[in-house]
C-alpha positions in Angstrom: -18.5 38.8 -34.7 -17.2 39.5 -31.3 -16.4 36.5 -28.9 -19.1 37.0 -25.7 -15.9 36.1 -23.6 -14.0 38.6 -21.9 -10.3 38.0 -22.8 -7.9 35.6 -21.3 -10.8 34.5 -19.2 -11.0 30.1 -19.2 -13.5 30.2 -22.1 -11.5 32.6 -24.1 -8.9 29.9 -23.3 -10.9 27.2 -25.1 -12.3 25.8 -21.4 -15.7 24.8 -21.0 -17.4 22.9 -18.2 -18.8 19.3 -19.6 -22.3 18.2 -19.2 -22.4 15.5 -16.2 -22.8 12.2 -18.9 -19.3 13.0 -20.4 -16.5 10.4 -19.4 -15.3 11.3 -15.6 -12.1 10.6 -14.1 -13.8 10.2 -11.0 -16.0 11.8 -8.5 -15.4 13.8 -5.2 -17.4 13.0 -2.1 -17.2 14.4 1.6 -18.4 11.8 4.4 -20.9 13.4 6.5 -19.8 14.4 9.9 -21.1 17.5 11.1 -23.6 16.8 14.1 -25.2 20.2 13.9 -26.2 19.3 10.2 -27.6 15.8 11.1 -29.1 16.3 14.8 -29.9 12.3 15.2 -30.0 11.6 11.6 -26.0 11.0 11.4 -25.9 7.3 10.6 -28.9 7.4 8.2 -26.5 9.9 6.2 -23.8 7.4 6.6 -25.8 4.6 5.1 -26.9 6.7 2.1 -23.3 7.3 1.5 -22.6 3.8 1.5 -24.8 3.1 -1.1 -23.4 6.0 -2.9 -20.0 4.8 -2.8 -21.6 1.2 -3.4 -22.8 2.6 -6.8 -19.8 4.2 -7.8 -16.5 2.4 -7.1 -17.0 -0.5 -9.3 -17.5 2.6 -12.4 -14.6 5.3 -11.5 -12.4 6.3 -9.0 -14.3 8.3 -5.7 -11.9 10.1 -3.9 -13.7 10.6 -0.3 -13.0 14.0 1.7 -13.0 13.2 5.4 -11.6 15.9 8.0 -9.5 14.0 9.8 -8.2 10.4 11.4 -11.3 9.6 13.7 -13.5 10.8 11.0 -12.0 8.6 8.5 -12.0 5.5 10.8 -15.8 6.2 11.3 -15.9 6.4 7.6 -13.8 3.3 7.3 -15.9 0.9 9.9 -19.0 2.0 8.0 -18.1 0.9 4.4 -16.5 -2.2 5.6 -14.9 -4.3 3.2 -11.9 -2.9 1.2 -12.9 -1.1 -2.2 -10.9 -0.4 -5.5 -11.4 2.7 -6.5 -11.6 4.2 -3.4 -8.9 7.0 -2.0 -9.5 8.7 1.2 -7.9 12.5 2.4 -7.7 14.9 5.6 -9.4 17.6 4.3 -11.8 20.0 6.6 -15.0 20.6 4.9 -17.8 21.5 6.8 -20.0 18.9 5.8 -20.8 16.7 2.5 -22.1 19.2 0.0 -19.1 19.6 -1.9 -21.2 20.2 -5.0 -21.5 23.5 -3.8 -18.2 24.7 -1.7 -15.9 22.5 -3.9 -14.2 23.3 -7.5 -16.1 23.2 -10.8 -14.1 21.1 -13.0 -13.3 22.3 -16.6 -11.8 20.4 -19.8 -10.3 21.8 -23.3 -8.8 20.3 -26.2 -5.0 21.2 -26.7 -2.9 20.3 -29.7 -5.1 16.7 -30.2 -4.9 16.0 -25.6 -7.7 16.7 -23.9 -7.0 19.1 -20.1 -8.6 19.6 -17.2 -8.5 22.5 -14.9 -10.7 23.8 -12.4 -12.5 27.1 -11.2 -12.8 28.4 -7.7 -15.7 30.2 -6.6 -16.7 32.0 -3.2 -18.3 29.9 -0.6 -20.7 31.7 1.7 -23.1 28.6 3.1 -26.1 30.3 1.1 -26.0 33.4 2.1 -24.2 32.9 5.3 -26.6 31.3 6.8 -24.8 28.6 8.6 -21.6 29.8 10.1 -19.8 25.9 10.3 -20.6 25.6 7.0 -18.1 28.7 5.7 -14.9 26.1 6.4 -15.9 24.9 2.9 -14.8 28.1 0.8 -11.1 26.3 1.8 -12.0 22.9 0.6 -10.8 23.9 -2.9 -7.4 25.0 -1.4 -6.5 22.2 0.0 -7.5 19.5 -2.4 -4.9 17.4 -4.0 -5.1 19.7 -7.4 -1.8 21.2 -8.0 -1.5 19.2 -11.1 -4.4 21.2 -12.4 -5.0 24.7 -13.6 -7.6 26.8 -11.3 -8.9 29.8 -12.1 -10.6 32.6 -9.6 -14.0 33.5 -10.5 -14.2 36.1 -7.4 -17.8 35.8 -7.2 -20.1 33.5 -4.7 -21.7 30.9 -6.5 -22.4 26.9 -5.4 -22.6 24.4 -8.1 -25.5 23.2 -7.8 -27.0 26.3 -8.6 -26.4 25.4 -12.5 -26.7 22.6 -14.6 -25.2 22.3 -18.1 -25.4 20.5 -21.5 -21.5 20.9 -22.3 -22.1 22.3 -25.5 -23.0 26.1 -24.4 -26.3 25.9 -22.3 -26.9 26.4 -18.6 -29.7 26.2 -16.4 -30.3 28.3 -13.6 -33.1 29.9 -11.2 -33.3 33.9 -10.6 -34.5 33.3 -6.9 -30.8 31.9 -6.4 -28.5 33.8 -8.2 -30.2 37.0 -8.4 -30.2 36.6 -4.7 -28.9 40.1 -2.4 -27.2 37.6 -0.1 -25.2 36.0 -2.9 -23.5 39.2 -4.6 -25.3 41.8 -4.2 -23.3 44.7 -5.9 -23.5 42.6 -9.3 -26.3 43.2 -12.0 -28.3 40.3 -14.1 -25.5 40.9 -17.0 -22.6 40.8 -14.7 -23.3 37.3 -13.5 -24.1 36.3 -17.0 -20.7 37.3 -18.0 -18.7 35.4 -15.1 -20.4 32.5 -16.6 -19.7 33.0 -19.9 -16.4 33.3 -18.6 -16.0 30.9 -16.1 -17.9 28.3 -17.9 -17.8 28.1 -21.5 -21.4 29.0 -21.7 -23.5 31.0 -24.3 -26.5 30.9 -23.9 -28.0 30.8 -20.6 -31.6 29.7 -19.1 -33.6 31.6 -16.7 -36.3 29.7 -14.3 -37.8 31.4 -11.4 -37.9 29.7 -8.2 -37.3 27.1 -6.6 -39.1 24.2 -3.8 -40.4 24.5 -0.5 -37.6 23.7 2.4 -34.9 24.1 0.4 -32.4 26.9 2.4 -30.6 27.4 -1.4 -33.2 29.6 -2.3 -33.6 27.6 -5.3 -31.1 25.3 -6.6 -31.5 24.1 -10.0 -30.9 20.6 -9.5 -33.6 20.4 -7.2 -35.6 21.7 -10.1 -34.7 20.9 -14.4 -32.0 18.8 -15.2 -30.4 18.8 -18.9 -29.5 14.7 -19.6 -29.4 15.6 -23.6 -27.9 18.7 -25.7 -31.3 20.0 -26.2 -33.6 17.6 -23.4 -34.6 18.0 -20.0 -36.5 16.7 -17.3 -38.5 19.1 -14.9 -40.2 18.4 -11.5 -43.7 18.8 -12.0 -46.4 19.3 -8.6 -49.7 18.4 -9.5 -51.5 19.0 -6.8 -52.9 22.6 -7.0 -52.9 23.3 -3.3 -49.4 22.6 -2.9 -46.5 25.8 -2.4 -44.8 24.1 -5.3 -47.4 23.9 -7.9 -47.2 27.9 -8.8 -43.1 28.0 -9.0 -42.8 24.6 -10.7 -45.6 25.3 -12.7 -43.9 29.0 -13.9 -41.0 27.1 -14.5 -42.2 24.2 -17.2 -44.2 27.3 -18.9 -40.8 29.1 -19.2 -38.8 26.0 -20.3 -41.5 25.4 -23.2 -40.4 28.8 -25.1 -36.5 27.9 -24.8 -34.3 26.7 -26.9 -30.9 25.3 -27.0 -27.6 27.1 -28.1 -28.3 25.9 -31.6 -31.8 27.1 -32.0 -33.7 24.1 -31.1 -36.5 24.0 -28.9 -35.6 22.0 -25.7 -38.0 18.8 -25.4 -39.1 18.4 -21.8 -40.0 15.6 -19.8 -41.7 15.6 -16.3 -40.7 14.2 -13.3 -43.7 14.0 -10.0 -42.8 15.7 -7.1 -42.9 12.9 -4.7 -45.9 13.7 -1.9 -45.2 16.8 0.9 -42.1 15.0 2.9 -42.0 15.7 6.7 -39.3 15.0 9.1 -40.0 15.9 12.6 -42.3 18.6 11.4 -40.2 19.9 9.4 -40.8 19.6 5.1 -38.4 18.4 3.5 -36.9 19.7 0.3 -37.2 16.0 -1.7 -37.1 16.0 -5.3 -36.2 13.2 -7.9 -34.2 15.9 -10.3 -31.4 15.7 -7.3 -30.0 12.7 -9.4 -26.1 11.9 -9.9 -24.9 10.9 -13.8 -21.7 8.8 -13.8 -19.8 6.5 -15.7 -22.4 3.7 -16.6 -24.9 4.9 -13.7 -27.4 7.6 -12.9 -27.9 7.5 -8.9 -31.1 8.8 -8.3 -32.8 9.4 -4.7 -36.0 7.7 -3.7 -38.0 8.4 -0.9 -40.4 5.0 -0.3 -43.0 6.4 -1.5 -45.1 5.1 -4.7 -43.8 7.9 -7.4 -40.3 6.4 -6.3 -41.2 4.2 -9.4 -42.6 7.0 -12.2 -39.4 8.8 -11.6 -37.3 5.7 -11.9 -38.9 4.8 -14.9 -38.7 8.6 -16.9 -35.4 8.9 -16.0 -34.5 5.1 -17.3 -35.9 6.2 -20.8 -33.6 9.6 -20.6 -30.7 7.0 -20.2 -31.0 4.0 -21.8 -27.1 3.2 -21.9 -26.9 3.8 -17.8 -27.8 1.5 -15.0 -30.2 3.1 -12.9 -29.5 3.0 -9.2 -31.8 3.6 -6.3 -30.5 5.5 -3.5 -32.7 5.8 -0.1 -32.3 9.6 0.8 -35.0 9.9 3.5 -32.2 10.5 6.1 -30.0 12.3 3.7 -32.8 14.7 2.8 -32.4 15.9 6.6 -29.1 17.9 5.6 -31.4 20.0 3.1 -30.0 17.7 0.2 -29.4 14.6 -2.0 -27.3 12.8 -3.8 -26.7 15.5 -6.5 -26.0 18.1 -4.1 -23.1 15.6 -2.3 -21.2 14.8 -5.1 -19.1 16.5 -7.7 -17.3 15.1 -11.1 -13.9 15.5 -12.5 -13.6 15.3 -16.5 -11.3 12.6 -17.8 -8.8 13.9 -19.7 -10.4 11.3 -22.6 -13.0 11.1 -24.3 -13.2 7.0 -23.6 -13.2 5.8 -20.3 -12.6 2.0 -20.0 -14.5 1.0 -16.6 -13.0 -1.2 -14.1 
């Protein structure tokens, strides 16, 4: 039988991109800066980071992007007492979605050790729809990752597009990566190959759409989450005359016929929608799926309102070995995204991780 991997290509390699729960190193975070992103909401994205960085310092290491010496004393004042774990660089970003402009860590095992390397994909704030926003597709290059290998995908693609189970599965949404402003001289199966390639991934997942206000066009982790090898959890709308009901409901029908890279039919759990969330007149695109899983902790956003609690409690049962930490978003969500969308993970280079 033929490999599905494309010769000398990161999977062919033995790389593959591990599911979010496996041991990190650490996580990368940019502080949130730019004003044309926040428009009044600047500190309440501050605070949210706070908590974020809160969460995850006394777990693994967060090493904080900030663009440059005022920045980082803004950044500084904010967080206020000293924290372990906790190295800051210069590095221009754009803004703090570095889930989606920023690398896409990979891991293989090599005579009995265990390496990470990274990918680089193209950058094009979502179809180049904000033009501050395309600084980002140099995040990657200036990083502090010369001790890793990177490989060029040469495609546009943001991470939070995709969600994987480490074992061969992805999750994504048509509306996104089918998208003419994403790349559009590339067919279905070409796309599918780069993330074969890219990724370590076999077999991959299809939904259709994704939530109202969100300018991704559909990002998946605003949507179906894996948090087992064969289990998800999907946002669910079940008010009839809301936009999302349709789409989310096409999507849970779709994820009931599919099945794991094994065979297995995935088991699904639901998460609510939380009710229609309005800023200044504007709808926000909330959505409890926008969680973070890392060492010992699954950061999950909450928006004050009362199925805060129902989605605290499903995804509690989908971790029973994790702590599960509330994080206010209702400022954050101003930026078009959450916690999931403002952080990314770095692999260990073990399969242990002894926490601090």
């Amino acid at each position: 039988m033929s490999s599905p991997f494309t010769p000398s290509s990161p999977a062919a390699l033995g790389y593959r991109m591990p599911a979010e729960w496996e041991p990190h190193a650490g996580t990368w975070l940019s502080w949130p800066y730019n004003l044309e992103t926040w428009e009044g909401h600047l500190e309440g994205a501050e605070k949210a980071y706070v908590e974020i960085i809160d969460a995850l310092t006394p777990h693994e290491t967060v090493q904080l992007l900030v663009p440059n010496e005022e920045i980082k004393a803004r950044a500084l004042k904010a967080l206020g007492k000293k924290r372990n774990n906790l190295v800051l660089h210069c590095i221009e970003t754009g803004d703090v979605w570095i889930r989606d402009y920023g690398p896409i860590f990979l891991k293989r095992e090599s005579n009995g050790k265990s390496e990470v390397a990274y990918t680089k994909w193209i950058y094009n704030a979502y179809g180049n729809k904000y033009e501050d926003l395309l600084i980002g597709n140099d995040a990657a290059n200036t990083m502090p990752l010369q001790d890793y290998k990177r490989f060029d995908a040469g495609i546009v693609l943001e991470g939070g597009s995709i969600d994987v189970n480490g074992t061969g599965s992805l999750l994504t949404t048509e509306s996104c990566l089918l998208s003419p402003d994403r790349n559009p001289d590339l067919k279905k199966e070409d796309i599918e190959q780069k993330l074969r390639d890219f990724l370590g991934v076999t077999n991959i997942l299809w939904l259709s759409a994704g939530i109202e206000g969100d300018d991704t066009t559909g990002h998946i982790d605003d949507l179906t989450r894996f948090t087992g090898q064969s289990t998800v959890v999907t946002v669910v709308e079940e008010n009839t005359k809301d936009p999302n009901y349709a789409p989310l409901r096409e999507n849970l029908e779709r994820l009931k016929t599919m099945r794991d890279e094994k065979g297995t039919l995935l088991t699904i759990h639901t998460l609510p929608m939380p009710k229609e969330f309005v800023v200044e007149d504007r709808r926000m695109a909330a959505s409890y799926a926008n969680f973070y899983i890392a060492n010992g902790v699954v950061l999950v956003p909450v928006y004050k309102q009362d199925s805060d609690a129902e989605a605290l409690n499903v995804l509690a049962k989908c971790f029973p070995d994790r702590k599960i930490v509330e994080i206010d978003c209702r400022e954050l969500i101003w930026g078009y995204g959450s916690v999931h969308c403002g952080t990314q993970q770095m692999p260990s280079n073990s399969d242990f991780v002894q926490e601090n």
